[in-house]
Backbone as numpy.savetxt, mean C-alpha at the origin, in Angstrom:
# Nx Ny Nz CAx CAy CAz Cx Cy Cz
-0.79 43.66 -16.17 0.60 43.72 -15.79 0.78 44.84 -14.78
1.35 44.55 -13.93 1.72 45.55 -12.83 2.84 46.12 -13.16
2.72 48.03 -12.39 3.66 48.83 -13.44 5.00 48.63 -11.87
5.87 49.07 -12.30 7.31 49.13 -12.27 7.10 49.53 -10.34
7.42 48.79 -9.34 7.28 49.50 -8.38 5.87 49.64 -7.43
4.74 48.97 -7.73 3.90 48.86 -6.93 3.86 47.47 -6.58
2.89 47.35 -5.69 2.31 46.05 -5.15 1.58 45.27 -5.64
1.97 43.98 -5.70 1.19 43.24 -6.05 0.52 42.21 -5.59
-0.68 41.94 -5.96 -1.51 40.57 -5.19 -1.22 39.57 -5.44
-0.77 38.17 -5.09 -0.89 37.24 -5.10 -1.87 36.27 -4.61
-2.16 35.24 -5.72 -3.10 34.16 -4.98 -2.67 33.46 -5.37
-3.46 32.18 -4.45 -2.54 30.58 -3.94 -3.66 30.21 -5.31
-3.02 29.20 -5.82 -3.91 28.10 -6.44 -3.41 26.85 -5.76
-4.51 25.79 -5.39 -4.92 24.86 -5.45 -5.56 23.85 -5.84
-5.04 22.09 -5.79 -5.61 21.51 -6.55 -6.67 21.30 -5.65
-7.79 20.78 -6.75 -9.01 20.29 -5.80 -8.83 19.21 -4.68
-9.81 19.15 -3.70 -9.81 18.55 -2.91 -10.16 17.24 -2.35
-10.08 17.08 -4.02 -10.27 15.21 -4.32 -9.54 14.60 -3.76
-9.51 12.81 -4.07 -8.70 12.36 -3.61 -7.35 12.48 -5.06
-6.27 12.11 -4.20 -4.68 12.23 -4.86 -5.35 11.16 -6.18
-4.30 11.45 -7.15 -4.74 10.77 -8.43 -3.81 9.41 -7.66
-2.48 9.33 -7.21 -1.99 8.01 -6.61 -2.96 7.49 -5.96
-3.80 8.08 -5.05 -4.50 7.08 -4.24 -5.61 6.66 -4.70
-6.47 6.98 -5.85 -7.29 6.71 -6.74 -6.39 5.59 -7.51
-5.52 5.55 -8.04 -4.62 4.50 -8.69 -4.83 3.25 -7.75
-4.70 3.42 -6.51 -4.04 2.39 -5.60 -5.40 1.75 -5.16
-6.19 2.62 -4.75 -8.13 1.86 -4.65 -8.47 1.35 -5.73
-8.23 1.87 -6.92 -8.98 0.81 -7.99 -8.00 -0.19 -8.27
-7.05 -0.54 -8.06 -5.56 -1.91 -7.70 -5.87 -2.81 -6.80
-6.52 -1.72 -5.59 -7.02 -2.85 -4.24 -8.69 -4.02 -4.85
-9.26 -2.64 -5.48 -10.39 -3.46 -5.88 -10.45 -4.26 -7.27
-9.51 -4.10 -7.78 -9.27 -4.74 -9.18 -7.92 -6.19 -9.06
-7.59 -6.59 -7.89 -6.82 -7.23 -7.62 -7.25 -8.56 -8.27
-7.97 -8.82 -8.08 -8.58 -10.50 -8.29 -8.59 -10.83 -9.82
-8.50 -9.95 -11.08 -8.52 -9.78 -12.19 -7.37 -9.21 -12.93
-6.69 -8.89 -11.83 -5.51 -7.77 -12.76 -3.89 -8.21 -12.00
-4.17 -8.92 -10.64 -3.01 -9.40 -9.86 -2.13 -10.35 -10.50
-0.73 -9.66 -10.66 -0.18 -10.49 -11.08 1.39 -11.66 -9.72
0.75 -11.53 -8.52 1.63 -12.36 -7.38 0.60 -12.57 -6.44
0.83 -13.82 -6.18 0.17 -14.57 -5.05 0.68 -14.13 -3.55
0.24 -13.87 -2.90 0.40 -14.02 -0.98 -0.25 -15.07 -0.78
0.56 -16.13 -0.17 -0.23 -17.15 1.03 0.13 -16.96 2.13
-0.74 -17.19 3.01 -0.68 -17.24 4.87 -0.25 -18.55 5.38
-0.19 -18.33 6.64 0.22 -19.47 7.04 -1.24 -20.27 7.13
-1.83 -20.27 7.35 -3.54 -21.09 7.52 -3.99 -21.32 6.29
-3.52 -21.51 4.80 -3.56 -21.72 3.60 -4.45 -20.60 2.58
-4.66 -19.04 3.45 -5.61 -18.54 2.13 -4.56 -17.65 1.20
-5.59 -17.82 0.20 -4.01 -16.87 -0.87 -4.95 -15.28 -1.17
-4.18 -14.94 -1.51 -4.85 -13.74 -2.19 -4.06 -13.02 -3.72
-4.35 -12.35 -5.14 -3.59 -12.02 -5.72 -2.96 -10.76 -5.11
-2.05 -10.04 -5.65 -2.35 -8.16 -5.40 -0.83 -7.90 -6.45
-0.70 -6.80 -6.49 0.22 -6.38 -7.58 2.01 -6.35 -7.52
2.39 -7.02 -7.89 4.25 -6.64 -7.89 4.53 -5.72 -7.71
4.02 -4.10 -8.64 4.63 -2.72 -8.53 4.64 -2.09 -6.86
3.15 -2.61 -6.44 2.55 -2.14 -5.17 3.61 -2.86 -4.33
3.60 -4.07 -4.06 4.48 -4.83 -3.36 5.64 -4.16 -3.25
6.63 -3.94 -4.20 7.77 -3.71 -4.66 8.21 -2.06 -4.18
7.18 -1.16 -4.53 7.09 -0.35 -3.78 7.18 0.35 -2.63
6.18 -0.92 -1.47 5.82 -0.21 -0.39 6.65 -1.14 0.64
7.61 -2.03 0.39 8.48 -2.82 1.00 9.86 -3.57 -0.08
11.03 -3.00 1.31 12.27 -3.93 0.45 12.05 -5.12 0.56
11.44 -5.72 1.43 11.59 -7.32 1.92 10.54 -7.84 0.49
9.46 -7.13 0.48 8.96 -7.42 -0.72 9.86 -7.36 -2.01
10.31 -6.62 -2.51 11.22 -5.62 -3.65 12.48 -7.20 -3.43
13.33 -7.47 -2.80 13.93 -8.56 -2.96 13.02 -10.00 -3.42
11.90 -10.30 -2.51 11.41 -11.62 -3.09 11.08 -11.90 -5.09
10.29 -10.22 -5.37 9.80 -10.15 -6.74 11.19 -10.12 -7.30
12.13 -9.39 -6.90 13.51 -9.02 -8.21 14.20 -10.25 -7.95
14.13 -11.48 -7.46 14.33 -12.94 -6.84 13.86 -13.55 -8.05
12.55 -13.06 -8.51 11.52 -14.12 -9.49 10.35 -14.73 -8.37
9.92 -14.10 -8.04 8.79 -14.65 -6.92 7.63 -14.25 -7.69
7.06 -15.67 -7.89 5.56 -15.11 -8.96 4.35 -15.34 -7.21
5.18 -15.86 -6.39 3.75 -16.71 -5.14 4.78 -16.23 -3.82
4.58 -16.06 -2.80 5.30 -15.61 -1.39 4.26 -16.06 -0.97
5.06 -17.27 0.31 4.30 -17.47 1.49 4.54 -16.55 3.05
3.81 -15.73 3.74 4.03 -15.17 4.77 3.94 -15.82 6.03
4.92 -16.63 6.23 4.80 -18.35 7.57 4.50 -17.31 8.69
4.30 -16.21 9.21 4.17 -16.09 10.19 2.50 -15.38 10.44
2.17 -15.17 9.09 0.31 -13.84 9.29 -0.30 -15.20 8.86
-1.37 -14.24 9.70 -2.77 -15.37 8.99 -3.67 -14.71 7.88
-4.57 -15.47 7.92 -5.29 -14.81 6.24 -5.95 -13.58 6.78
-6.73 -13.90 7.74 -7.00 -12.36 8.60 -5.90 -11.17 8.62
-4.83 -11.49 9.36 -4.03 -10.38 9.48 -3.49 -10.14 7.93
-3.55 -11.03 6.93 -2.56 -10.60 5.60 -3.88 -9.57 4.97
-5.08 -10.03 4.90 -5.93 -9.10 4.30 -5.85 -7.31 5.15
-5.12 -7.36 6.23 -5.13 -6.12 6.96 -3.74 -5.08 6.53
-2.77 -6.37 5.92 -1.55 -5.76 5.24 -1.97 -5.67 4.15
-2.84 -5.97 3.30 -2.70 -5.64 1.42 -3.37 -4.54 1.49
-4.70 -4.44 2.91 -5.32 -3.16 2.93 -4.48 -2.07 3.26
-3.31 -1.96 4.34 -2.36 -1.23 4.19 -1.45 -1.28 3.49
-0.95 -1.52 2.33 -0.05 -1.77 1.77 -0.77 -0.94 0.28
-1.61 -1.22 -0.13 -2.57 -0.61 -0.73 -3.09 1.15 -0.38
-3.46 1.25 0.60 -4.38 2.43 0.99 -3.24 3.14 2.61
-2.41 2.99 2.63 -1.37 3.39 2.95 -1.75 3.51 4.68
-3.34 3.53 4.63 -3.53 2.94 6.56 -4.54 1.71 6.70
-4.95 1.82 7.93 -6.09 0.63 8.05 -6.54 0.70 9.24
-7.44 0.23 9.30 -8.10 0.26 10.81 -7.79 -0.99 11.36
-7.36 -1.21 13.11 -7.26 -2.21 13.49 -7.48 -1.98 14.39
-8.18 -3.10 15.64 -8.49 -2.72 16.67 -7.21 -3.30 18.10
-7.47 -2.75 19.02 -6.71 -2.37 19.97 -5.70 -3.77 19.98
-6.33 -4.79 20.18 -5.82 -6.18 20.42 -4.97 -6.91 19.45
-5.30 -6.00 18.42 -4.93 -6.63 16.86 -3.33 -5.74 16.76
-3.22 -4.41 17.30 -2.29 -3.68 16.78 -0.96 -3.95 17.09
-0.51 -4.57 18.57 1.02 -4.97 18.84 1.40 -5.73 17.06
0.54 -6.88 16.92 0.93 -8.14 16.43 1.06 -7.50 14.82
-0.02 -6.31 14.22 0.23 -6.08 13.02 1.73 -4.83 12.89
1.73 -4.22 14.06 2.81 -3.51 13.76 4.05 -4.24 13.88
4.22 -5.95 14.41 5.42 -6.21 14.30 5.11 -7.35 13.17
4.48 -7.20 12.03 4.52 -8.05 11.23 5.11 -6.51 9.98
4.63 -5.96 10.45 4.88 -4.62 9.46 6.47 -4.41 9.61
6.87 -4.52 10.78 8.68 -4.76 11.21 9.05 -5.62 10.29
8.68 -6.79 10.26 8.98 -8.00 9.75 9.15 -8.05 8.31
8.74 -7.20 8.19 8.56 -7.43 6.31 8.49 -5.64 5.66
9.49 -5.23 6.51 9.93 -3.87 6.14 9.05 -3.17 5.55
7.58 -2.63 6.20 6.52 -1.82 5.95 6.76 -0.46 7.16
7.07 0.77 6.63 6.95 1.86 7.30 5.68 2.17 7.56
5.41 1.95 8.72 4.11 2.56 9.67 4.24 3.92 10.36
């Protein structure tokens, strides 16, 4: 205990430099989808994929209206199965890699369906 009137040291604590316990949540969701998904995405080119309501619901209103609707399946008429696997990866893991040619078209699908980029 420091007496009445002097200086004292402070130190920072920090958490480790793991990853966030959310984003550990959200990678094993991305990779546990196929077993644990409870809503369908279809594309327009017919592929589906499962992935989670909370996540959905979460990381978009446009989503957050279809599920509180009763949407167990959403079709996305405008992505393809390519570009939708590039949204569950962002939607999931909060970025993604895309290449140069790819990026106009995913950032205005991300418009489209109220995803903050």
């Amino acid at each position: 205990m420091a007496k009445t009137g002097t200086a004292v040291n402070m130190h920072c604590l920090r958490r480790d430099k793991h990853k966030d316990i959310q984003e550990e949540a959200c990678e094993h969701l991305l990779r546990s989808r196929r077993d644990t998904g409870d809503v369908t995405l279809n594309s327009n080119d017919g592929k589906t994929f499962l992935a989670h309501k909370m996540i959905l619901w979460a990381r978009s209103r446009w989503f957050r209206e279809k599920l509180e609707a009763g949407a167990a399946s959403i079709t996305l008429i405008d992505v393809t199965g390519d570009q939708l696997v590039q949204l569950i990866d962002l939607l999931y893991r909060e970025h993604c890699n895309v290449p140069d040619y790819q990026y106009e078209e995913l950032s205005r699908i991300c418009e489209t369906y109220g995803i903050n980029i």
